[in-house]
N, CA, C and O atoms as a DFTB+ gen file, in Angstrom:
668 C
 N C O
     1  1     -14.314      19.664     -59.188
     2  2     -14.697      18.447     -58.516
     3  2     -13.465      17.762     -57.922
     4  3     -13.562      17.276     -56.795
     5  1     -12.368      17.693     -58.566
     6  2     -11.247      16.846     -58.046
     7  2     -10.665      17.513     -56.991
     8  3     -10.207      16.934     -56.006
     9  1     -10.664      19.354     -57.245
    10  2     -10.343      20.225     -56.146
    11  2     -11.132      19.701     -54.617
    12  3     -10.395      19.414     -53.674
    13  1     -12.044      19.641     -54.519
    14  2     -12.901      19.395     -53.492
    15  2     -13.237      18.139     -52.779
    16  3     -13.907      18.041     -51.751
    17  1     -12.634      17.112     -53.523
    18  2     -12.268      15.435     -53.634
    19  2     -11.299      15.675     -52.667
    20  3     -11.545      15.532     -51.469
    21  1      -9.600      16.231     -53.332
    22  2      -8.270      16.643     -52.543
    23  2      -8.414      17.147     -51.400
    24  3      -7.997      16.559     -50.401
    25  1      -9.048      18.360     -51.337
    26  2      -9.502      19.011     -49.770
    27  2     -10.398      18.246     -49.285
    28  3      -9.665      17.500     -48.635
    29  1     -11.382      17.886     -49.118
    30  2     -11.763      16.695     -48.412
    31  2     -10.861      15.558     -47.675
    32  3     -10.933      15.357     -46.462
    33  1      -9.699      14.582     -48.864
    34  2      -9.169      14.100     -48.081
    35  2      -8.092      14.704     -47.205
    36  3      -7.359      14.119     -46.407
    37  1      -8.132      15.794     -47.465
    38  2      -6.392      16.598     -47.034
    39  2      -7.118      17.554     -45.291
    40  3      -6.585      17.837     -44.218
    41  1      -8.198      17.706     -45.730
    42  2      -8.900      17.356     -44.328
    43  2      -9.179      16.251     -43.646
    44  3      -8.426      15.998     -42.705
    45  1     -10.049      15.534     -43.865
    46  2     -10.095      14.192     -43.242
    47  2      -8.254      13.812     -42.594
    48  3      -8.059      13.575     -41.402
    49  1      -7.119      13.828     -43.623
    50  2      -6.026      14.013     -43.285
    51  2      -5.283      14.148     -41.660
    52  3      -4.742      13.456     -40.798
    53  1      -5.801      15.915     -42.029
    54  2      -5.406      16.073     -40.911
    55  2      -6.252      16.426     -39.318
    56  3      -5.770      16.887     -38.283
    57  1      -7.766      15.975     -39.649
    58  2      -7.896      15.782     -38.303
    59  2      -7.863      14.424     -38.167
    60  3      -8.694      14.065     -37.333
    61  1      -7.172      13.416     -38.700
    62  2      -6.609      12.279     -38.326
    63  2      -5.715      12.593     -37.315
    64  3      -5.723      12.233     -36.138
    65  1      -4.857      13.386     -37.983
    66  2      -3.543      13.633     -37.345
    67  2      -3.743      14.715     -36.049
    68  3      -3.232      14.299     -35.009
    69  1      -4.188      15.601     -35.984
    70  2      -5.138      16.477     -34.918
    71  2      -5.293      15.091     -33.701
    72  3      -4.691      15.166     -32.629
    73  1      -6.138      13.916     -34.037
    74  2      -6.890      13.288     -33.229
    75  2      -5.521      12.595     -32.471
    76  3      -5.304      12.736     -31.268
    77  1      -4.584      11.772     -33.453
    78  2      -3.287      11.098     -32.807
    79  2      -2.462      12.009     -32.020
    80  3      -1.791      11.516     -31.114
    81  1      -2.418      13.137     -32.210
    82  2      -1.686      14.239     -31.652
    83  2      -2.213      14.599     -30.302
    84  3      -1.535      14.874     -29.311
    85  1      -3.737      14.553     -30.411
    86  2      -4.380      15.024     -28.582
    87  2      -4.194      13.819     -28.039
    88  3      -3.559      13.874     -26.985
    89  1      -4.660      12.285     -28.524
    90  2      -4.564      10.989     -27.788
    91  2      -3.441      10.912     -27.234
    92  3      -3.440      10.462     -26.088
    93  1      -2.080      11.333     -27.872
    94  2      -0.521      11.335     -27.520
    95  2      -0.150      12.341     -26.453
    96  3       0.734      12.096     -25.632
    97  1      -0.974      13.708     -26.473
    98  2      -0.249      14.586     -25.238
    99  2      -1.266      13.898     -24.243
   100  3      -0.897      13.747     -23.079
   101  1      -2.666      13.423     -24.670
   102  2      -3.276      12.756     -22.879
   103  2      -2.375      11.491     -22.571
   104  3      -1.863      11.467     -21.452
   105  1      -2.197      10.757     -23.170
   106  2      -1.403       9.737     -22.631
   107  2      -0.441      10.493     -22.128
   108  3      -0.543      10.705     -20.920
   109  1       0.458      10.965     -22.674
   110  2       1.754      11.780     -21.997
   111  2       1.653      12.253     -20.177
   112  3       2.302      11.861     -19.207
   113  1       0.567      13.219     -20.310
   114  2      -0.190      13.995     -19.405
   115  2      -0.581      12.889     -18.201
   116  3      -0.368      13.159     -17.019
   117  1      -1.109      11.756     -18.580
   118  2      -1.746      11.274     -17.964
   119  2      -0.763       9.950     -17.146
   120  3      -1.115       9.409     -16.099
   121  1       0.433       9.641     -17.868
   122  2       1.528       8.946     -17.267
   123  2       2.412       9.721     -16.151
   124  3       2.970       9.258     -15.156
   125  1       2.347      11.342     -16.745
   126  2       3.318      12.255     -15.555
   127  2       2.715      12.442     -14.585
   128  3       3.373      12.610     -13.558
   129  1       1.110      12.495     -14.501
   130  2       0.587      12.471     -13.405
   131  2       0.431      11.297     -12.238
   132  3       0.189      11.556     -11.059
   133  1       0.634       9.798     -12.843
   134  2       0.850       8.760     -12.264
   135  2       2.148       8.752     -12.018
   136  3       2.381       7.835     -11.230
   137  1       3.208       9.388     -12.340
   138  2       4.811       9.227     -11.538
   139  2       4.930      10.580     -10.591
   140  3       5.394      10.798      -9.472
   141  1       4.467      11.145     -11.307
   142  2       3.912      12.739     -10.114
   143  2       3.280      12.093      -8.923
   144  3       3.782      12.522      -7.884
   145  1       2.371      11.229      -8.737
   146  2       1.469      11.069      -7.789
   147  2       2.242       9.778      -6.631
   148  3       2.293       9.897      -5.407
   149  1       2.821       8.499      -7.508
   150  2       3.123       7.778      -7.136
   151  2       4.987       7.352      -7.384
   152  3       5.664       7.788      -8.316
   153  1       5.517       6.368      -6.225
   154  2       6.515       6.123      -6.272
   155  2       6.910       4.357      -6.189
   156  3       6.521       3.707      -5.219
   157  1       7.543       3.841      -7.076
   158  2       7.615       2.393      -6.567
   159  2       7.872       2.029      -5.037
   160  3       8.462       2.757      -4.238
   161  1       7.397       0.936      -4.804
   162  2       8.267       0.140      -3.534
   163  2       8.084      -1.223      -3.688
   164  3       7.143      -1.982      -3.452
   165  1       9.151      -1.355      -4.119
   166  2       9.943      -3.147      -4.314
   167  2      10.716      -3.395      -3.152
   168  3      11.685      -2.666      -2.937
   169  1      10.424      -4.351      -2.338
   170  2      11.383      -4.914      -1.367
   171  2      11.185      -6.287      -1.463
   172  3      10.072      -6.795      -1.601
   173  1      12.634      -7.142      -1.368
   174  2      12.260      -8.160      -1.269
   175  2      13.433      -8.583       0.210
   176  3      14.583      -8.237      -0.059
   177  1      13.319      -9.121       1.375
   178  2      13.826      -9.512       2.370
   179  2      13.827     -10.797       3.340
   180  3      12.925     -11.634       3.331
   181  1      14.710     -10.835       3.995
   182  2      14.853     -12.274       5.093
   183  2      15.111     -11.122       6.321
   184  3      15.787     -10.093       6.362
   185  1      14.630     -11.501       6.855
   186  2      14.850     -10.897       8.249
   187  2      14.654     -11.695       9.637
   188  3      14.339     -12.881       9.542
   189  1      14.800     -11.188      10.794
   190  2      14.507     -11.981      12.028
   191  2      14.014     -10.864      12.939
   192  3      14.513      -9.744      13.055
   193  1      12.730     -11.461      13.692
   194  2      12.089     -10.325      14.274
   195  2      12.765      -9.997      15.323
   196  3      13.725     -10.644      15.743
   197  1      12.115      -8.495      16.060
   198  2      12.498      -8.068      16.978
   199  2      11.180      -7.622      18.054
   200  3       9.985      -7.595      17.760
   201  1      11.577      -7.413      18.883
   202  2      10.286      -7.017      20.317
   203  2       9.712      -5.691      19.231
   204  3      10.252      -4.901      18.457
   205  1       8.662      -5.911      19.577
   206  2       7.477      -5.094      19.257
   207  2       7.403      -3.771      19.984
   208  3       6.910      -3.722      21.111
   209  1       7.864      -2.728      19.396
   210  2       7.499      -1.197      20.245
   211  2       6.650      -0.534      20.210
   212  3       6.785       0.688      20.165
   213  1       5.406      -1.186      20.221
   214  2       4.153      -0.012      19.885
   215  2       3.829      -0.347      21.613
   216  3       3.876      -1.407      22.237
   217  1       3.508       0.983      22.021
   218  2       3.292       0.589      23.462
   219  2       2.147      -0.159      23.825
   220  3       0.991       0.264      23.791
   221  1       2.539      -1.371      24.199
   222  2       1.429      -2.160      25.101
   223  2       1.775      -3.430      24.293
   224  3       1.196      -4.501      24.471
   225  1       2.699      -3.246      23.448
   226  2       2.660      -4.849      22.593
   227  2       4.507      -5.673      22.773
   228  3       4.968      -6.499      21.985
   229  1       5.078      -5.228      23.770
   230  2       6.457      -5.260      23.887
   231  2       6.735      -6.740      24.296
   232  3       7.890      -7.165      24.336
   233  1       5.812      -7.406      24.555
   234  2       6.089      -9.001      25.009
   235  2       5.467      -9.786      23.504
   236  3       5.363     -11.013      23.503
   237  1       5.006      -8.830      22.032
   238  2       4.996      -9.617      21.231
   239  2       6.413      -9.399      20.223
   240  3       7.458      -8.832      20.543
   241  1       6.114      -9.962      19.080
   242  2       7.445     -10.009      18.129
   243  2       6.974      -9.640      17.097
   244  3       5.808      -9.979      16.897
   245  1       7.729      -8.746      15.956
   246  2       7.521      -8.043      15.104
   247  2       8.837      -7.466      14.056
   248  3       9.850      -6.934      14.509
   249  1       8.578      -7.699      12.566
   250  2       8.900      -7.592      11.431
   251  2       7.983      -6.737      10.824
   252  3       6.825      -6.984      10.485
   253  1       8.894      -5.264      10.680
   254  2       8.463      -3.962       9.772
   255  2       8.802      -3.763       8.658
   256  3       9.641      -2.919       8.343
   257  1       8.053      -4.697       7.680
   258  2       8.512      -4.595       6.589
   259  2       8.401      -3.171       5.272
   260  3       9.220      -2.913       4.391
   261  1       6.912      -2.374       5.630
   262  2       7.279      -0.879       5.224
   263  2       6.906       0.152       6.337
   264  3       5.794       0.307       6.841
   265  1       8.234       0.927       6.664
   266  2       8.267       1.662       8.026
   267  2       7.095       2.245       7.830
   268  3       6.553       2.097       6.735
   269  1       6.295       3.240       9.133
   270  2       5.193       4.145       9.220
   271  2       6.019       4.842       8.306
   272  3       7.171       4.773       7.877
   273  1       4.541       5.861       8.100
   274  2       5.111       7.395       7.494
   275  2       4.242       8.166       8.140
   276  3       3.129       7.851       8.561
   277  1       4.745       9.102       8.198
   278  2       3.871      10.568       8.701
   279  2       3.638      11.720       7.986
   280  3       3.167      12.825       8.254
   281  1       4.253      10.982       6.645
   282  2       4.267      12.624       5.540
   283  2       2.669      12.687       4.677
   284  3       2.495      13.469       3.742
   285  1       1.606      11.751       5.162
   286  2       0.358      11.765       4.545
   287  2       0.005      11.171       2.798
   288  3      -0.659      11.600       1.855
   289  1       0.899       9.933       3.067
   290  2       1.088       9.387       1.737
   291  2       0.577       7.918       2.334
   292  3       0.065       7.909       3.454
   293  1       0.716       6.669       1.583
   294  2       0.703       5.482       1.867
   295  2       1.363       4.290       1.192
   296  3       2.239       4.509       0.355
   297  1       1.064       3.236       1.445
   298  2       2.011       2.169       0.301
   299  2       0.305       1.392       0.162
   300  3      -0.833       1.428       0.629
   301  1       1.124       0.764      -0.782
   302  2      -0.301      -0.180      -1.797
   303  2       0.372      -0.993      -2.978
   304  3       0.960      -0.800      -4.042
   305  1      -0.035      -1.948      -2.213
   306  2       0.552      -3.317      -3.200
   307  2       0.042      -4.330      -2.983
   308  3      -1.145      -4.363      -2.656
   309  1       0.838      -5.517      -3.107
   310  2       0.865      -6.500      -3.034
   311  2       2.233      -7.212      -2.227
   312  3       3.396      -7.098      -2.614
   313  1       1.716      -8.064      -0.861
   314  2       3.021      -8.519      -0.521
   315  2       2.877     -10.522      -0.668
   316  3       1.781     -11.078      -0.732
   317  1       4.088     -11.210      -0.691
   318  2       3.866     -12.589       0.076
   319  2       5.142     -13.068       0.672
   320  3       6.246     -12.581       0.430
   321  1       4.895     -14.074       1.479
   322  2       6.020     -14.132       2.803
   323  2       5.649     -15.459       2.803
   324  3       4.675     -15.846       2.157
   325  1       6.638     -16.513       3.761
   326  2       6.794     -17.204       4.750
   327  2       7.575     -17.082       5.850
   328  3       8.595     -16.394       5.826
   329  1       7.236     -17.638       6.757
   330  2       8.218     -17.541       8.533
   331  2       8.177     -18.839       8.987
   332  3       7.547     -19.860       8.711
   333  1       9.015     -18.509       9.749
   334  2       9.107     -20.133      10.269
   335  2       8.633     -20.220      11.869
   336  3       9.240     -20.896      12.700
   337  1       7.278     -19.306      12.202
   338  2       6.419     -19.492      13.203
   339  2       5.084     -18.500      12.906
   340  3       5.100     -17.473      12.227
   341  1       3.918     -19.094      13.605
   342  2       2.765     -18.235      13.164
   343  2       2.582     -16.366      13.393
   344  3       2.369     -15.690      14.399
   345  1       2.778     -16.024      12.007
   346  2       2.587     -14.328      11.889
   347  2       1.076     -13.931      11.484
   348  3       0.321     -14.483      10.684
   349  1       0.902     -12.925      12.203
   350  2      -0.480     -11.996      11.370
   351  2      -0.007     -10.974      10.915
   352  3       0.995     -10.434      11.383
   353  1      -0.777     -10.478       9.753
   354  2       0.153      -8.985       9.088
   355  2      -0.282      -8.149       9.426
   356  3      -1.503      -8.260       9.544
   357  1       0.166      -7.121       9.716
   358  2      -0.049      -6.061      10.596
   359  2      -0.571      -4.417       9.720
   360  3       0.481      -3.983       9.252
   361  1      -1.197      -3.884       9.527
   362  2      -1.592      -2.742       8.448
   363  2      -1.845      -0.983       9.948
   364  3      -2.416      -0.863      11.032
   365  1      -1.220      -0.280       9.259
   366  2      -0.999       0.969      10.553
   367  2      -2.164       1.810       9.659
   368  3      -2.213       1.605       8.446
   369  1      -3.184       2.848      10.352
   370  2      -3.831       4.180       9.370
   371  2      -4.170       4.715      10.729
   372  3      -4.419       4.260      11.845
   373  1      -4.038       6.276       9.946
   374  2      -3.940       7.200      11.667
   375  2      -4.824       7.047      11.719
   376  3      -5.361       6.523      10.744
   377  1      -5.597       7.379      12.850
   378  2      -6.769       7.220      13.923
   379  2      -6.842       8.735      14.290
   380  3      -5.893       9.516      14.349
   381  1      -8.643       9.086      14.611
   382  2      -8.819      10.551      14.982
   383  2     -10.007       9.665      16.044
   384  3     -10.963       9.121      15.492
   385  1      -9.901       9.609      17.082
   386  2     -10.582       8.908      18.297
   387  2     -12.092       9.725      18.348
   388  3     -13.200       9.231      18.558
   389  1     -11.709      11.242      18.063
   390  2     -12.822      12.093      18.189
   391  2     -14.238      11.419      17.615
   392  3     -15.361      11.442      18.117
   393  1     -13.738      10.774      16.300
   394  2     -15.317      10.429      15.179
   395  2     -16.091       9.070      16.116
   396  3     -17.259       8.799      15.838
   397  1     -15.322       8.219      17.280
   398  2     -15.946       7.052      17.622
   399  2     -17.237       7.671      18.476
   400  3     -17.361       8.850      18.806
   401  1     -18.178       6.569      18.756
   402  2     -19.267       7.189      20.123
   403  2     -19.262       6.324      20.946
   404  3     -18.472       5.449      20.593
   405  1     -19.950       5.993      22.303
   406  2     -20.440       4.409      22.739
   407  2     -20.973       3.919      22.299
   408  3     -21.025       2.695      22.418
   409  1     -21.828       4.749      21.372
   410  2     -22.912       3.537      21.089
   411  2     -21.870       2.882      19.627
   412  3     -22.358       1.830      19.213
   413  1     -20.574       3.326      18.828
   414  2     -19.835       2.757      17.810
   415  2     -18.920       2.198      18.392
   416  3     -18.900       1.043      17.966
   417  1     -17.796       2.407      19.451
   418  2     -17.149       2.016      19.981
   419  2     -15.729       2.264      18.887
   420  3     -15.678       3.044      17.936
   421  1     -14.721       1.394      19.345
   422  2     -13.712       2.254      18.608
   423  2     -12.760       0.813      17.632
   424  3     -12.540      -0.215      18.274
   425  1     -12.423       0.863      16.589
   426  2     -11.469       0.132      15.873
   427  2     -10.300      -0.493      16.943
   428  3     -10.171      -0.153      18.119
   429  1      -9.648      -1.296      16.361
   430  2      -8.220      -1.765      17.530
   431  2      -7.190      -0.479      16.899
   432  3      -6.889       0.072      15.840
   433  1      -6.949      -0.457      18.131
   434  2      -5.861       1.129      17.613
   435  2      -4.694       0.928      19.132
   436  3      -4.619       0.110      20.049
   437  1      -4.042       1.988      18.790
   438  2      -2.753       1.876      19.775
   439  2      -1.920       3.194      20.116
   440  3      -1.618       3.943      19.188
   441  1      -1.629       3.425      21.119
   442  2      -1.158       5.073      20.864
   443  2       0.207       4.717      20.030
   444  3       0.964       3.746      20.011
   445  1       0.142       6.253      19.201
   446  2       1.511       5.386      18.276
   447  2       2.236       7.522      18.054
   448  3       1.436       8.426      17.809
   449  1       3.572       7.743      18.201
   450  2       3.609       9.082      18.423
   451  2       2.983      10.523      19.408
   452  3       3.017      10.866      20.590
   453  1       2.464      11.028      18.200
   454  2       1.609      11.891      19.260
   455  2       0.034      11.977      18.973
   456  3      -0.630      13.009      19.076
   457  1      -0.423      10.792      18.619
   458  2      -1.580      10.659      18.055
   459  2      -2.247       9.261      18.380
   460  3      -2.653       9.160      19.538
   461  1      -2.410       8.283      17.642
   462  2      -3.348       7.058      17.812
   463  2      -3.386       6.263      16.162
   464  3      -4.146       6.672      15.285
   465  1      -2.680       5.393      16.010
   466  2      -2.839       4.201      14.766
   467  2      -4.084       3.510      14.871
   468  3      -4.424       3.063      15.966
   469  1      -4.854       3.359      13.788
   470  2      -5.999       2.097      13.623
   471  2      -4.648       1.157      13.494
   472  3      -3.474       1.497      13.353
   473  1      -5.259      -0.177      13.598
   474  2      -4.529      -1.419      13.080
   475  2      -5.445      -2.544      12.176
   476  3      -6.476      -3.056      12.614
   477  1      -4.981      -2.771      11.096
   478  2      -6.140      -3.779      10.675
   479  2      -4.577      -5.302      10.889
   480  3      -3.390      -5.332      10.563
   481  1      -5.308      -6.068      11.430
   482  2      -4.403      -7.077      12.050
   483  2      -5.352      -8.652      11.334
   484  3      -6.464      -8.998      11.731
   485  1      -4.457      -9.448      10.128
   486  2      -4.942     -10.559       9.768
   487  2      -4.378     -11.352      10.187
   488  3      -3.175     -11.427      10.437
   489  1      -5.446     -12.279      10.361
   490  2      -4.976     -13.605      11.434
   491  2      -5.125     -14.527      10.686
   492  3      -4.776     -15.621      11.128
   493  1      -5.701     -14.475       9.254
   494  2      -5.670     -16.168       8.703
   495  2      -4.560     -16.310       8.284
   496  3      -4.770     -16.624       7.113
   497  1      -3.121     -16.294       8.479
   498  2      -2.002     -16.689       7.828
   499  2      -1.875     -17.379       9.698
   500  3      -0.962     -18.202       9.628
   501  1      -2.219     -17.359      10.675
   502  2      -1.969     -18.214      12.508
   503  2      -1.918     -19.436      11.587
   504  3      -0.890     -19.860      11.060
   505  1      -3.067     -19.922      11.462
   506  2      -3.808     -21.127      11.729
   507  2      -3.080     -22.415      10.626
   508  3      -3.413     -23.592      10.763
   509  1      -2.201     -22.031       9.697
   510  2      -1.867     -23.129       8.497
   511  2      -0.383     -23.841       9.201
   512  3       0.529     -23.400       9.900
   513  1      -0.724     -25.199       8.578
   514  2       0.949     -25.607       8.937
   515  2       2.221     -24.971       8.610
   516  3       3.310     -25.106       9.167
   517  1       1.878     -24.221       7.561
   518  2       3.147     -23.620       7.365
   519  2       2.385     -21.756       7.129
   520  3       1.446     -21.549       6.360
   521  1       3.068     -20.620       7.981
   522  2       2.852     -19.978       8.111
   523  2       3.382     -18.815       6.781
   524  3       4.391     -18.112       6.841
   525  1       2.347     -18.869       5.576
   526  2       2.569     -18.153       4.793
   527  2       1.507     -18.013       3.729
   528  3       0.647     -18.826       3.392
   529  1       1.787     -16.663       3.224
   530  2       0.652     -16.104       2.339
   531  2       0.881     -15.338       1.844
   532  3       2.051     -14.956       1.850
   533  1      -0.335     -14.495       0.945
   534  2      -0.106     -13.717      -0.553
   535  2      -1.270     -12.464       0.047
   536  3      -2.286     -12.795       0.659
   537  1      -0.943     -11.115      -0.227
   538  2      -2.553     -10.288      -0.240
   539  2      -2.016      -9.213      -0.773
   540  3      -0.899      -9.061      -1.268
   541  1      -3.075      -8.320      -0.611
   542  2      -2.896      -7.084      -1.330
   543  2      -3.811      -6.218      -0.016
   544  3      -4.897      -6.380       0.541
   545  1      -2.378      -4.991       0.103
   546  2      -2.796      -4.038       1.302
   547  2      -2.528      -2.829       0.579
   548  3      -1.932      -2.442      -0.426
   549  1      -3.235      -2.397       1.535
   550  2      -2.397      -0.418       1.306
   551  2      -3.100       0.153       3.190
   552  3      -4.180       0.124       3.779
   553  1      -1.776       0.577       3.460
   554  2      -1.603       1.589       4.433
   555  2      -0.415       2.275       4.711
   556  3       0.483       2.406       3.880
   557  1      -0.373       2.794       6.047
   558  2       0.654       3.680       6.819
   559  2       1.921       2.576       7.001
   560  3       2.975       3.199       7.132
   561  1       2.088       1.329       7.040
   562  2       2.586       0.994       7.756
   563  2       2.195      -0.824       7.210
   564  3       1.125      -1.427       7.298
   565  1       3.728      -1.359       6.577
   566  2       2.895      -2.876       6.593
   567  2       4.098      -3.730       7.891
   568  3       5.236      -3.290       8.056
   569  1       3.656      -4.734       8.535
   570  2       4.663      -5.479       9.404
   571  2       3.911      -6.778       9.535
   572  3       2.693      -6.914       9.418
   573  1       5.091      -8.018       9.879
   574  2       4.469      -9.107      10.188
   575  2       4.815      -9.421      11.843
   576  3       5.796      -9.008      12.461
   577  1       3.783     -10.219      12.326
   578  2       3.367      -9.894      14.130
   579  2       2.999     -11.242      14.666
   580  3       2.166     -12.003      14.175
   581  1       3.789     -11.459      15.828
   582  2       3.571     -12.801      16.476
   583  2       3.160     -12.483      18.216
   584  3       3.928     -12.143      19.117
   585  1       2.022     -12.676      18.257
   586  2       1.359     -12.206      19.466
   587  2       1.781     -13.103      21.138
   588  3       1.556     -12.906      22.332
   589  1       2.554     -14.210      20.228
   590  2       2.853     -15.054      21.625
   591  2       4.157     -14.769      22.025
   592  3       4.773     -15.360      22.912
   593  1       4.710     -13.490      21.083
   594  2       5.944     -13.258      21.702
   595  2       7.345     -14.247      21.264
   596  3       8.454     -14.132      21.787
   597  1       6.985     -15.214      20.196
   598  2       8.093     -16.190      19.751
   599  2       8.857     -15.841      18.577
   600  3       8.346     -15.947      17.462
   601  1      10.385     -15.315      18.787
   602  2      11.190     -14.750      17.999
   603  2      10.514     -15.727      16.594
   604  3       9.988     -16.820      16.806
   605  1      10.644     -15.075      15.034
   606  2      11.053     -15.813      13.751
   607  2      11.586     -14.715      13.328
   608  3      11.890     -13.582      13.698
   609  1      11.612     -15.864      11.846
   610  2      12.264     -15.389      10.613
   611  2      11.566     -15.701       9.700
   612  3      11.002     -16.787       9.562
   613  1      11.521     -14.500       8.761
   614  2      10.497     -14.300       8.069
   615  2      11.257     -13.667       6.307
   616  3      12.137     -12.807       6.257
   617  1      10.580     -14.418       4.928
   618  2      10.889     -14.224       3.988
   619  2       9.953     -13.047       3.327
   620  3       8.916     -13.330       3.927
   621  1       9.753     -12.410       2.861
   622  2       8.873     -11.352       2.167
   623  2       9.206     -10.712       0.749
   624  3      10.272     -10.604       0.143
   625  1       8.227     -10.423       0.516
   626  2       8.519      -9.550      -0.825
   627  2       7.419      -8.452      -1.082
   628  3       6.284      -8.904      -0.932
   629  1       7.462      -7.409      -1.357
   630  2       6.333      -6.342      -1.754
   631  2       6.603      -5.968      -3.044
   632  3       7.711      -5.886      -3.575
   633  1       5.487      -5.737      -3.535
   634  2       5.519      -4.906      -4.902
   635  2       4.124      -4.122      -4.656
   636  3       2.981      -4.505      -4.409
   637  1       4.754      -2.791      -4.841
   638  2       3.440      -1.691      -4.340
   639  2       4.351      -0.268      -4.638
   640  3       5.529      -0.022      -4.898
   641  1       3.273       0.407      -4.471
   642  2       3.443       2.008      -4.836
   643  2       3.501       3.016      -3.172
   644  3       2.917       2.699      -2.136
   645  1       3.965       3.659      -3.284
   646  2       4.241       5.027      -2.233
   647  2       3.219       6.296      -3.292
   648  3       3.561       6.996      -4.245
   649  1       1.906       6.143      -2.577
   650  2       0.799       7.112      -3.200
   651  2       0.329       8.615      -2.371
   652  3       0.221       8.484      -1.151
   653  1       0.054       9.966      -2.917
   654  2      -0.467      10.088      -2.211
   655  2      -2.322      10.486      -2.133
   656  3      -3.263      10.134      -2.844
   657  1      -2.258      11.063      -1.336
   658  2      -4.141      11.134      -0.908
   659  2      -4.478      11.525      -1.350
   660  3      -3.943      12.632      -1.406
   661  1      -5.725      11.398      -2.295
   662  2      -6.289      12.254      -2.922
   663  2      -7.361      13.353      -2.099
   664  3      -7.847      14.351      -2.633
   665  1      -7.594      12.934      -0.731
   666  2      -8.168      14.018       0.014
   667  2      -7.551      14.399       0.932
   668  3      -7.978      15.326       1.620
């Protein structure tokens, strides 16, 4: 009886230890795959804009705060800023023109390389007395954009990841 008491707990034991042992290699497993997959991006900056080179936008002003990429990855975070004139933030994702119809018509996009950028372009940071705000993006491409063409300067900060696609 006491034999079978002992093995009992000396089992129970060790699939205790069995159980802490698999929970420990998935966590393991499951952190290398989140630094495998992803990369920080911390920036924090002051800058002063410059003319806008996406063709057709060269009479506005523009602050690139995470360059395009073309290697099929993205950024995703969180940014917040002030400037000292009205910015909209600017978000880049490639564009395949082929999927639009007439009867859908097409996203705001821009030729950008040898291809075509969507743009998702927010405008509620225009309209406040003081031109600044907080959000959370993910794309190709983050920048802040002044459509009337009036040089600023602009404070920022990102905290976000360099991910890539899962398709």
């Amino acid at each position: 009886m006491m034999n079978k008491f002992i093995f009992t707990i000396t089992s129970i034991a060790m699939l205790s230890v069995i159980a802490m042992m698999t929970q420990t290699i998935g966590q393991v497993s499951a952190q290398q795959n989140q630094t495998e997959q992803s990369t920080p991006f911390i920036v924090q900056n002051t800058t002063k804009s410059m003319v806008d080179p996406l063709p057709g936008h060269e009479a506005h002003q523009i602050v690139i705060a995470a360059p395009p990429r073309d290697d099929g990855k993205i950024y995703s975070g969180i940014t917040s800023f002030t400037a000292s004139q009205p910015v909209e933030v600017v978000m880049l994702h490639p564009y395949t023109s082929g999927v639009n119809t007439t009867e859908t018509g097409e996203p705001l996009n821009a030729p950008f390389g040898d291809g075509k950028v969507a743009i998702s372009l927010m405008k509620q940071f225009t309209d406040s007395p003081v031109s600044a705000g907080s959000l959370v993006f993910a794309g190709n491409a983050l920048a802040f954009h002044n459509i009337e063409g009036k040089p600023f300067v602009i404070t920022y900060t990102i905290d976000g990841d360099i991910s890539s696609l899962t398709q």
